[in-house]
N, C-alpha and C positions, 0 to 999 in steps of 0.2 A: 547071403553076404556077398559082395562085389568080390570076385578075387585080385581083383587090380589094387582095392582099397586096400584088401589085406595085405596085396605085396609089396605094397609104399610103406605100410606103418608098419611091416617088421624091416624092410628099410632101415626106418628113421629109427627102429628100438634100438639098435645096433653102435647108433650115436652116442655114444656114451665114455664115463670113461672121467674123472676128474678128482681135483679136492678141493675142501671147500673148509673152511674153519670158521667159528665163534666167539666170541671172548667176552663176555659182561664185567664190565670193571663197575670201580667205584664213581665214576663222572661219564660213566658213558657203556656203548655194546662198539667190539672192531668184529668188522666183519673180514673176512681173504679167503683169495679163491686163484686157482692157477688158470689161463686164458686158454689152455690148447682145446679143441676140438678131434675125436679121432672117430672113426670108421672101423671096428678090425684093430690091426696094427696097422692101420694107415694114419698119417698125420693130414688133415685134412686144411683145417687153418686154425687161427686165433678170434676170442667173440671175450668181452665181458660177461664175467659169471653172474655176475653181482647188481641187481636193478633195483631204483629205486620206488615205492608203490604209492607213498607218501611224503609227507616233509618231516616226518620223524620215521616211518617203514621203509625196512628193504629188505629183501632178499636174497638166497645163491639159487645157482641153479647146480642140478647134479640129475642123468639118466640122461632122455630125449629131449635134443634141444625144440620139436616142434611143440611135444608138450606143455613144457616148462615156458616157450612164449604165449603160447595159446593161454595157462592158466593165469600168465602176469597181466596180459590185456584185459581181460574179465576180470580180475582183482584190482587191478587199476580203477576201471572202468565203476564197481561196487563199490570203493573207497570214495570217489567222487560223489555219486550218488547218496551214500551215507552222510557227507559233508555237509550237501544242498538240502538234505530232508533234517539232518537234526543243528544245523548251526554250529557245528564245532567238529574238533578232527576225531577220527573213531583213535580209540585205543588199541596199542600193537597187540593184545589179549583180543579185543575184537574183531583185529585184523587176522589174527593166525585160526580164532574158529570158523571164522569165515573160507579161508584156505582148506583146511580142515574140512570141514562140510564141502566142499569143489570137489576136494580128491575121494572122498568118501561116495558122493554121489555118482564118480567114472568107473564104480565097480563095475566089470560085463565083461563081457569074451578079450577084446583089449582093455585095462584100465590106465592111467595115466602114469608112462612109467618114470617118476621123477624121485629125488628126494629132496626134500627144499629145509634151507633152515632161514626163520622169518625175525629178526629185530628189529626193535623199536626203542625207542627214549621218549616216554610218556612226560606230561607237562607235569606232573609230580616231582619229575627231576629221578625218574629211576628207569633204568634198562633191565630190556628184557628179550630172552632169546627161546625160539622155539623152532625143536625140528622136526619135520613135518614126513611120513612117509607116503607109498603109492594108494594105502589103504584106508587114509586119511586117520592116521594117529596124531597122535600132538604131545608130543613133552615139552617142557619148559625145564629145564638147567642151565650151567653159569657157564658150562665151553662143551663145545662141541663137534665134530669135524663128519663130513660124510662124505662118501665116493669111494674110489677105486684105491685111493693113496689115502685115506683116511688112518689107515693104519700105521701106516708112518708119522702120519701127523701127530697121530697120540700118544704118540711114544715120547716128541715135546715137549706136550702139554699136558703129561699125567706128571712130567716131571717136572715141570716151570709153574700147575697149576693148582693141582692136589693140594684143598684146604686152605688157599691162598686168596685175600681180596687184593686186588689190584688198581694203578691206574691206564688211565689210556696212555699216557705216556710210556708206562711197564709193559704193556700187556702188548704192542705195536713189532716189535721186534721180536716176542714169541710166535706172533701170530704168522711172520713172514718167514721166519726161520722152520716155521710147523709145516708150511706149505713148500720151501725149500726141498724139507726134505723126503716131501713124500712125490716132488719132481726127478729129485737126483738116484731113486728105487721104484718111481711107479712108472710102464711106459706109456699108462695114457696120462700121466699129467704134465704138463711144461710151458712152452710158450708165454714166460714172464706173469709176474705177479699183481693183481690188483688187490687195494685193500680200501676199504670205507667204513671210516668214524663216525658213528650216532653220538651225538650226546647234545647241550645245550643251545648250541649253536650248529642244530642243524643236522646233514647231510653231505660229508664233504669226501673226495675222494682225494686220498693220496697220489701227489706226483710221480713219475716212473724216479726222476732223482730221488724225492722220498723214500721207496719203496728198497733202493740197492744202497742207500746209508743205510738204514736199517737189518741189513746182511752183516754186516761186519760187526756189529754187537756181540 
């Protein structure tokens, strides 16, 4: 093994640090994630957690940021591929085994150190969220949160969510208030909030005005 190679990617393991939340409503999946980037205790900058893989799929990102782009190019990349050989768009259930099998296949002395959660809004008209770890597990549930301030976050969302269907209009304002608060106790989360709506219409990301009306709820 390169010792150079190895001293970059524990490096980059180090990159980490974030929250990231889920929310399956009744007309839709929100997806929110907090922007900072850290090093250590260092604040390094601000990046979008949150990418899109298809015109109903997206994901967060949560561990090493070179990972987590590495894995979304290749899964981008397989989703298109999938489109042009069967004629139609894969299913977020096909999108996230496919994910699933990526992380599962980087088992080795490094494996891929991420945690991802994958949603989709299927042309059935129903959302669906799955979170994905380094060893390539896959659950499927109705909310979710992963990373460093996860635990903040669900302290939110056991109590805004526990046994509760929602809509995307309800579910918008827990989801930002989840990641609030795991900025305002965790210190690698912050640098402002992004949030993105799946459902019938698409792929849409909330405005930054969007995003701080929704604080005062």
């Amino acid at each position: 093994m390169n010792p150079q190679l190895s001293e970059n990617k524990m490096k980059d393991l180090i990159k980490k640090g974030t929250t990231t939340v889920g929310i399956v409503c009744k007309d839709g999946v929100i997806l929110a994630a907090d922007q900072r980037v850290s090093m250590g205790n260092l604040n390094i900058h601000r990046i979008t957690k949150i990418e899109k893989i298809t015109d109903n799929v997206a994901v967060t990102m949560a561990g090493s940021v070179g990972d987590n782009q590495l894995i979304i190019k290749y899964l981008r990349s397989q989703m298109e591929l999938w489109t042009i050989r069967r004629g139609k768009k894969p299913s977020s259930k096909a999108c996230a085994t496919l994910l699933a099998n990526i992380l599962a296949g980087g088992k080795g002395y490094f494996p891929f150190y991420v945690q991802m959660l994958l949603a989709g809004y299927d042309e059935d008209n129903t959302g669906h969220l799955f979170s994905l770890g380094p060893d390539g597990s896959l659950i499927e549930d109705n909310f979710v949160s992963t990373g460093s301030g996860s635990v903040f976050a669900y302290g939110v969302l056991d109590e805004h969510l526990r046994n509760k269907a929602i809509t995307i209009k309800e579910a918008i304002p827990i989801a930002v208030k989840a990641i609030n608060a795991a900025i305002r106790r965790d210190l690698y989360t912050g640098e402002g909030i992004t949030v993105f709506v799946l459902d019938k219409n698409g792929i849409n990301k909330l405005s930054k005005t969007e995003v701080e009306k929704n604080l005062k709820y």
